[in-house]
C-alpha positions in Angstrom: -23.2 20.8 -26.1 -22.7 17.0 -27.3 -26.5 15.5 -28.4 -28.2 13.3 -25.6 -27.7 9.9 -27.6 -23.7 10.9 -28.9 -23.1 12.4 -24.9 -24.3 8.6 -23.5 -22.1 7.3 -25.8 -19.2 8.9 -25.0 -16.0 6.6 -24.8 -12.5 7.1 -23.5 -9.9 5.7 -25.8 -7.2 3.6 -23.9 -3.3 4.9 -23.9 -2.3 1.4 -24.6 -4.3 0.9 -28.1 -6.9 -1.9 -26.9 -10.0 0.6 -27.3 -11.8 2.6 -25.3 -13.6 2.2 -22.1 -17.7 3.8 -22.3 -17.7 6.6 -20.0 -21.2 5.7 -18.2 -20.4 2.0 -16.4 -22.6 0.2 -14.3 -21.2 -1.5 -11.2 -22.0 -5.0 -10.0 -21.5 -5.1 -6.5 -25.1 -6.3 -5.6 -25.3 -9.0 -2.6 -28.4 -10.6 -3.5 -27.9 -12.9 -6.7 -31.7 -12.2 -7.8 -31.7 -8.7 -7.7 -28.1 -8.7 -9.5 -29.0 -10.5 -12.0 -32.5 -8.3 -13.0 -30.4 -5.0 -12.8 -27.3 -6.2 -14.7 -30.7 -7.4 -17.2 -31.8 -3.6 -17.2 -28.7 -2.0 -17.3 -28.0 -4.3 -20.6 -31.5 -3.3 -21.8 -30.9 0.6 -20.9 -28.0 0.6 -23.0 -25.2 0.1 -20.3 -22.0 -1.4 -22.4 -19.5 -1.2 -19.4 -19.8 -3.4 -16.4 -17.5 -3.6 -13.6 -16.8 -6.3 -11.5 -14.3 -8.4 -9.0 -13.5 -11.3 -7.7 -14.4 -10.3 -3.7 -17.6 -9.0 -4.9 -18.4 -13.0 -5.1 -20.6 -12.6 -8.0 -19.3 -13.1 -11.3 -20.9 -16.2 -11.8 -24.0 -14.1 -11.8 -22.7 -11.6 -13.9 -21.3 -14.0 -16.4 -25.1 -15.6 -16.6 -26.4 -12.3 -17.3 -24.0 -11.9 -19.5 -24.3 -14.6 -21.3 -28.2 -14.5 -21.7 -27.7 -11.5 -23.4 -25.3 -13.1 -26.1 -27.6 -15.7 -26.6 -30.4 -13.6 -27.1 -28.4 -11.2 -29.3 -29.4 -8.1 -27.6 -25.3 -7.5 -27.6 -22.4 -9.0 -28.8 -19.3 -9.5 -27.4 -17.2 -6.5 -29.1 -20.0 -4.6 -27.9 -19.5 -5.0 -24.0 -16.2 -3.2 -21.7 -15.5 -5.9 -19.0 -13.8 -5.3 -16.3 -13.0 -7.3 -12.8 -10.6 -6.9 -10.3 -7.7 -9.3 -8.4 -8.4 -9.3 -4.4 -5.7 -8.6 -1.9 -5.0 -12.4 -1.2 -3.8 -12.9 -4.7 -1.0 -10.6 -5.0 1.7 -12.9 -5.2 3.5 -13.0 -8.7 2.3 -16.9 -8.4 -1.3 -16.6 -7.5 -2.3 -13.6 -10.3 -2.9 -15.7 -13.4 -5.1 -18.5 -11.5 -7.3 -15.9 -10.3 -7.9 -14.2 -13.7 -8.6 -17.8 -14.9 -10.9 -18.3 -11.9 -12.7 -15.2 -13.0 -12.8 -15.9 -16.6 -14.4 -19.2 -15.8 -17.1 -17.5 -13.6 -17.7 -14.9 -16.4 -17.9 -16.9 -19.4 -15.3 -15.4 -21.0 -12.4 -15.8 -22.7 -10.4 -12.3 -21.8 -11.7 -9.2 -19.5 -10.9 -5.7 -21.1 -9.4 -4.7 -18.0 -7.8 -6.5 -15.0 -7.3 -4.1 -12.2 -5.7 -4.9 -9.0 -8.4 -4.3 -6.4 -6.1 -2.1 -3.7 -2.4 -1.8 -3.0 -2.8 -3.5 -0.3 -1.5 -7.2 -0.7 -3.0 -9.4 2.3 -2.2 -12.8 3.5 -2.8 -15.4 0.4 -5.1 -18.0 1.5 -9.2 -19.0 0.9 -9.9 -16.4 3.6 -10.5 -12.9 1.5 -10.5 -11.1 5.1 -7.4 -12.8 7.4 -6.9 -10.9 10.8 -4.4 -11.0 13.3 -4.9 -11.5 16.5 -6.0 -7.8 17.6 -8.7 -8.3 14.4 -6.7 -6.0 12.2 -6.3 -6.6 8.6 -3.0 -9.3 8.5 -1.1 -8.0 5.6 1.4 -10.1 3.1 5.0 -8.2 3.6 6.4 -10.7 1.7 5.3 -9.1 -1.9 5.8 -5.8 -3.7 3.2 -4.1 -5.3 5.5 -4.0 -8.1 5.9 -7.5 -8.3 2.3 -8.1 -8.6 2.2 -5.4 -11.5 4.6 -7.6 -12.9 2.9 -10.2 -12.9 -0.2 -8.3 -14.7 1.7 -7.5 -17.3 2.5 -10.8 -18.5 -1.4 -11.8 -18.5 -1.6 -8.9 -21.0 1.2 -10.9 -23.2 -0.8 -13.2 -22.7 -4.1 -11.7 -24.1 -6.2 -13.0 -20.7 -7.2 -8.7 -20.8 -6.5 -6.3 -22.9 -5.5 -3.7 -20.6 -4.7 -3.5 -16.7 -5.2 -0.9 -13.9 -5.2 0.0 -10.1 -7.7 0.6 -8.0 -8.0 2.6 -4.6 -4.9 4.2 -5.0 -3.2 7.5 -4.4 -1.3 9.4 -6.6 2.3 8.8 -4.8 1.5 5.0 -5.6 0.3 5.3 -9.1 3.4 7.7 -9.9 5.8 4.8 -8.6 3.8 2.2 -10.4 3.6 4.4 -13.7 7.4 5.2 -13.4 8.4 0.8 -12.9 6.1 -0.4 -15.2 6.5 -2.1 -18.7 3.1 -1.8 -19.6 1.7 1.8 -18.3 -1.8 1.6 -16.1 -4.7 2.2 -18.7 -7.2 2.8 -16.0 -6.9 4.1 -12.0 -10.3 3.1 -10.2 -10.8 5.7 -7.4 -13.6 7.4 -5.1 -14.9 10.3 -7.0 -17.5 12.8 -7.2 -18.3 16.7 -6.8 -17.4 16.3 -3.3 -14.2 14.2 -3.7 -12.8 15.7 -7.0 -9.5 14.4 -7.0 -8.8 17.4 -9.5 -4.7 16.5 -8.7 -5.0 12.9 -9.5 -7.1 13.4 -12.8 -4.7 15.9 -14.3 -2.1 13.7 -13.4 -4.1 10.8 -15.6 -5.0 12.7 -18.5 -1.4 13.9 -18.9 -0.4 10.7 -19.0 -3.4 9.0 -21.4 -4.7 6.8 -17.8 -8.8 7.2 -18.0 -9.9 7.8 -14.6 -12.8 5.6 -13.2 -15.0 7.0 -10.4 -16.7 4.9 -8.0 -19.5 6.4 -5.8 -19.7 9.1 -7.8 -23.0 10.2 -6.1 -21.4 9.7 -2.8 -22.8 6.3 -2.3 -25.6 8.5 -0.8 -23.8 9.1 2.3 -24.3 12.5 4.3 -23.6 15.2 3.3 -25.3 14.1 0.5 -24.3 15.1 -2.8 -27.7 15.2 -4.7 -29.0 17.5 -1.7 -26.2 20.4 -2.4 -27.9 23.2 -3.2 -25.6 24.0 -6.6 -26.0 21.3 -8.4 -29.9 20.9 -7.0 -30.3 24.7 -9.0 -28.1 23.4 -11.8 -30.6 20.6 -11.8 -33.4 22.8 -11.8 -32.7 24.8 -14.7 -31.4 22.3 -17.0 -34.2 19.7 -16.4 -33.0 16.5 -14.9 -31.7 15.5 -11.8 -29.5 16.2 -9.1 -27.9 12.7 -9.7 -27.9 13.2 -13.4 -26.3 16.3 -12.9 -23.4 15.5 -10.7 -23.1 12.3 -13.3 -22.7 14.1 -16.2 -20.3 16.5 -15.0 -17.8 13.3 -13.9 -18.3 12.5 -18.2 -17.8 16.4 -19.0 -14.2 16.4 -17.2 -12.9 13.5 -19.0 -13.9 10.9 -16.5 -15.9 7.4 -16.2 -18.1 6.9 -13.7 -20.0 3.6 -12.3 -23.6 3.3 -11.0 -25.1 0.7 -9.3 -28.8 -0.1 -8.4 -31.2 -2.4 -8.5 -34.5 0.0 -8.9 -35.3 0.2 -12.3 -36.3 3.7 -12.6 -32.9 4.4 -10.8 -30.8 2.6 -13.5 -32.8 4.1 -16.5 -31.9 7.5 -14.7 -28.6 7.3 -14.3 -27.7 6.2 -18.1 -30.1 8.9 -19.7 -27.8 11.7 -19.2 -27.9 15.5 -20.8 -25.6 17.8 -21.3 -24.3 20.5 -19.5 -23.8 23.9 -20.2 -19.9 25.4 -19.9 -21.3 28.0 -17.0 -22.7 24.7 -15.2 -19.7 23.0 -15.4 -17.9 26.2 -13.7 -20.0 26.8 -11.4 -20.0 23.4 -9.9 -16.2 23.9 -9.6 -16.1 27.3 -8.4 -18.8 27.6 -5.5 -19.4 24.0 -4.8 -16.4 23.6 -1.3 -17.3 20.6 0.6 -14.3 17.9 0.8 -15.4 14.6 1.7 -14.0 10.8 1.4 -16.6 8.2 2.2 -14.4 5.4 1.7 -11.5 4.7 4.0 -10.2 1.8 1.4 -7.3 3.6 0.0 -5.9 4.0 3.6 -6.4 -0.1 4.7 -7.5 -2.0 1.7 -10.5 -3.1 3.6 -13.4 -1.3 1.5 -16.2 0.2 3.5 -18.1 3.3 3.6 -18.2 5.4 6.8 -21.0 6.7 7.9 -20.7 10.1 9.2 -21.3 11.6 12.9 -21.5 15.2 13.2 
């Protein structure tokens, strides 16, 4: 087993050459601007280098304040941080991709992002309304764009060094094989739901055989029921290795070659989920043999509207 300090720092190197992405990320999607700012604070303080973000989370401006606070207090340096946002579903049009990079940038404070990823497949009417409905109130989607054509248009803010490497997000495997197969510059990342109850065992091999690191979101199960810190394997795994159900289903995302992304705004909670352990082979088996719950929480991949479900039994 990997030390405690190198097993926190694990990276994944990018396919494309630009580096590599930190396995443990911290997510910003935190409504309140206070509370956003104090945890991206901690997570910088914990030792958090990875930080994702997006343009509909409508809080980069806070992000690029903590951000920059830390810069100008040299707690980290530029080199030193993975930045990643995201292009919304109103922006997919060849014509509307670079402006809202640049819109992002600005909010950031920062020159380039290290990864640009297009938020969903899903390309919606372009306008100022990040939500437009039709007139049953169902999502009004843009037919008059190709997903490929908005890839296109990612590629050429590569060329143009606005971020280093670009990616998908909320996709399935059919869509990232057609975007994989089209594309001039390959996806370095695929952003999807993950965790011991979503695996997505089909979609990672698919990645790691063609060099794409795979980023999980929710990978506790954005503590939706059934919860995935109350299964009874990984609560024994947890047991006898010492830490806790969350740290357990978090390292095993790093052990099989994946990122991850936490986000929190207790603390206790952030300190938690960046001081991971390592876990023994048998652990990692175990979880994969006897753990057999299936579960998506987030219907995004099927709409593009994100949103997690709650659960009726």
């Amino acid at each position: 087993m990997l030390a405690n300090h190198a097993f926190r720092q694990t990276g994944i190197p990018l396919a494309d050459g630009s580096g590599s992405m930190p396995a443990i990320g911290f997510g910003t999607l935190i409504p309140d601007p206070v509370k956003a700012r104090h945890a991206i604070k901690t997570a910088l303080e914990v030792g958090f280098r990875h930080f994702d973000c997006a343009e509909r989370y409508g809080n980069e401006d806070i992000v690029g304040e903590a951000i920059r606070e830390a810069f100008d207090a040299s707690m980290v340096r530029r080199e030193d941080l993975f930045v990643t946002t995201k292009l919304w579903n109103t922006n997919h049009r060849p014509e509307r991709v670079e402006p809202a990079l640049e819109a992002s940038l600005h909010r950031l404070q920062l020159n380039h992002v290290d990864c640009y990823l297009i938020h969903t497949p899903f390309a919606f009417a372009p306008g100022d309304n990040p939500l437009p409905t039709d007139e049953r109130g169902q999502p009004l989607y843009d037919h008059e764009v190709s997903l490929i054509e908005t890839w296109r248009a990612m590629e050429r803010l590569v060329d143009l060094g606005k971020c280093l490497s670009i990616g998908l997000s909320d996709v399935d495997l059919a869509t990232l094989k057609e975007i994989y197969a089209a594309s001039r510059i390959k996806p370095a990342v695929v952003q999807v739901e993950a965790h011991p109850y979503l695996p997505e065992w089909e979609l990672l091999e698919f990645c790691q055989s063609h060099g794409i690191v795979l980023l999980a979101f929710a990978p506790l199960g954005h503590a939706m029921e059934p919860r995935v810190t109350d299964d009874l394997v990984i609560k024994t795994i947890a047991h006898r290795t010492g830490q806790t159900s969350a740290q357990v289903a978090l390292a095993w995302a790093v052990h099989r070659g994946t990122a991850f992304l936490t986000t929190s705004t207790n603390p206790e909670h952030i300190r938690e989920n960046f001081e991971l352990s390592s876990l023994p082979d048998d652990a990692m088996q175990e979880m994969r043999r006897s753990i057999a719950t299936n579960i998506r929480f987030n219907s995004v991949v099927n709409t593009g509207v994100p949103g997690f479900i709650p659960r009726r039994d």
